[in-house]
Residue, then its C-alpha position, 0 to 999 in steps of 0.5 A: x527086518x532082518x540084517x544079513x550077509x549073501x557072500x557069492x564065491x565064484x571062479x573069478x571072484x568073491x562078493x558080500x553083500x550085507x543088506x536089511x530084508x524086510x520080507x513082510x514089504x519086500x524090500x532089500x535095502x544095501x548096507x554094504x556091497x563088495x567084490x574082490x578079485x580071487x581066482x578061485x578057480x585058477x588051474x581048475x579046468x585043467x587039473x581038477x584041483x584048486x590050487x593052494x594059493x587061490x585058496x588062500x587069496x579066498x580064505x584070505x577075503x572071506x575073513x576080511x568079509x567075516x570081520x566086516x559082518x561082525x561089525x555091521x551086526x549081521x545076523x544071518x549069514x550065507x555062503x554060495x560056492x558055485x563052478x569052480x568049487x564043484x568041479x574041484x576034487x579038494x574042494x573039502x579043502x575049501x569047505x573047511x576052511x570057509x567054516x573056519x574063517x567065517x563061522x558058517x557052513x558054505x554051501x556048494x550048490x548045483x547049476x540049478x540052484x544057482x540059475x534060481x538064485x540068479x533068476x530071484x536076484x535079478x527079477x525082483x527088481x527088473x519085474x516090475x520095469x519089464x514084461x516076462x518071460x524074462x531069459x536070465x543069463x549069469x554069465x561066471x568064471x566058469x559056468x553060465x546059468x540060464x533060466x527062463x520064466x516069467x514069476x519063477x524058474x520054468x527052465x534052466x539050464x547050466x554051462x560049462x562056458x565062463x570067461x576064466x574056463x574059456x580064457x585058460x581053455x583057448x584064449x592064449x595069446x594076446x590078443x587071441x588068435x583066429x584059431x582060438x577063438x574059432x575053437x572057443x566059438x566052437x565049445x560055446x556053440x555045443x554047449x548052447x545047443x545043449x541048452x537050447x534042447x532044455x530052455x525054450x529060448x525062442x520064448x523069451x519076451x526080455x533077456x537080460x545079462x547078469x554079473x560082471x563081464x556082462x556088466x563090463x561089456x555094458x559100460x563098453x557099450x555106454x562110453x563109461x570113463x569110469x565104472x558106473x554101477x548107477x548107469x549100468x543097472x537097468x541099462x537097456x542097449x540095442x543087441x547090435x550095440x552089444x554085439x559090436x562092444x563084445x567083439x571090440x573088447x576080444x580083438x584088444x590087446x591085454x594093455x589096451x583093455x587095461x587103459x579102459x577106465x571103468x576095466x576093473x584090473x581082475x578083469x583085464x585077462x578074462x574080459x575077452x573070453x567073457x565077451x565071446x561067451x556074451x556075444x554068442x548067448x545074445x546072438x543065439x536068444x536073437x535068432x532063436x526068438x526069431x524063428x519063434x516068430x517073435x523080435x528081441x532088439x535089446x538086452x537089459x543089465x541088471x547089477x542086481x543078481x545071484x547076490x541078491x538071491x542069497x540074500x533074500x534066501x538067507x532071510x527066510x531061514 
């Protein structure tokens, strides 16, 4: 039995999970599992640059994470930086800092191993529930990973589209306008092609949706007064079902997403550019697997995910 930290740090938010992995078994056991809110990737998709307050916010958590590992005797650490840290000429900036908060050296991985770590995360758990190959979307702030296979990755591919990359691209006004979200249609719709010519999407027998504007959008779907980690793991909802809740939450004002119970407050300002993105990738893997000559008539949410994959990863080391 090992105790270890996953910290996952995206463009929206920061995660820590410190869990017990026996790997002799194969069982993960949650000792502590949170997210904060940071904006890391504030400003990034326009001027290529961190910005110093985001960074801060981040630093500022990865130090109340790093006190959190001390306490709970963790021995083994990883941290995974992913869209917003790639794409930022500072990110020297990041690194260094992280080192000096946490102890650790971060690690900014690349589009592919991101889409594995999320493919490990989720399908340790789902595998056993439901059949491959299984089409694993991360929906982030400012990438979407998919990753297509059955035991392990046979494809992937990653996106350029993420609810704070669109949201500050296009999504302006509240609630948006026809023209934003026609032009924000149009940049997921390109990158979808481009993924399409990488993952065979027509081959997925499951697809399920990871992280949290997939996982937000399913509460939507199950009528949640609160949100309910319990209900929205696993969950199984018709494609219909989730087409409509994406398209509810875009139409909302900021206010009226704000009055959702189970609408976590660092969502409320991206959660309609996430259900765009969301609804289009359902809408794709729907009609590509038809023309493949199969069915998909629902979609799985998983809370297990790319936290999870770190996990696992940061015990074999």
């Amino acid at each position: 039995m090992t105790r270890v930290a996953g910290i996952d740090c995206g463009t929206n938010s920061i995660r820590l999970l410190v869990a017990d992995v026996d790997l002799e078994r194969g069982v993960l056991t949650d000792l502590d599992r949170r997210m904060e809110v940071v904006r890391l990737g504030q400003g990034v998709d326009r001027t290529g640059r961190i910005a110093p307050e985001a960074l801060e916010r981040t630093l500022d958590a990865t130090r109340r994470y790093a006190t959190i590992c001390a306490e709970l005797g963790v021995e083994k650490i990883r941290f995974v930086a992913t869209s917003a840290s790639r794409d930022a000429e500072n990110r020297q900036d990041f690194v260094d800092g992280v080192r000096d908060a946490l102890g650790v050296e971060p690690e900014v991985i690349g589009g592919d191993e991101e889409a594995a770590l999320s493919f490990r995360g989720a399908t340790r758990v789902l595998g056993v529930q439901h059949t491959g190959p299984f089409l694993v979307v991360d929906l982030g702030g400012g990438s979407t990973e998919l990753v297509l296979g059955t035991a392990t990755p046979e494809a992937a591919y990653s996106m350029d589209v993420g609810c704070v990359r669109m949201t500050e691209r296009h999504l302006l006004s509240d609630p948006p306008t026809a023209d934003e979200i026609a032009a924000a249609h149009a940049d997921v719709a390109a990158a979808l092609d481009d993924a399409a010519r990488v993952v065979p999407l027509g081959r997925a027998t499951t697809l399920v949706g990871l992280a949290g504007t997939v996982t937000t959008v399913t509460a939507h779907v199950l009528g949640l007064a609160a949100y309910d980690p319990a209900r929205i793991d696993g969950a199984v909802q018709p494609i219909d079902a989730v087409l409509s809740a994406c398209d509810d939450l875009l139409g909302r004002t900021h206010a009226e997403r704000a009055a959702l119970g189970f609408m976590h407050p660092g969502r409320v300002d991206v959660i309609g550019a996430g259900a765009l993105v969301w609804h289009d990738v359902v809408a794709r893997v729907r009609d590509a697997v038809a023309a493949a000559g199969g069915e998909l008539t629902e979609v799985v949410t998983s809370e297990h995910d790319i936290l999870d994959g770190i996990a696992w990863s940061a015990a074999e080391r």
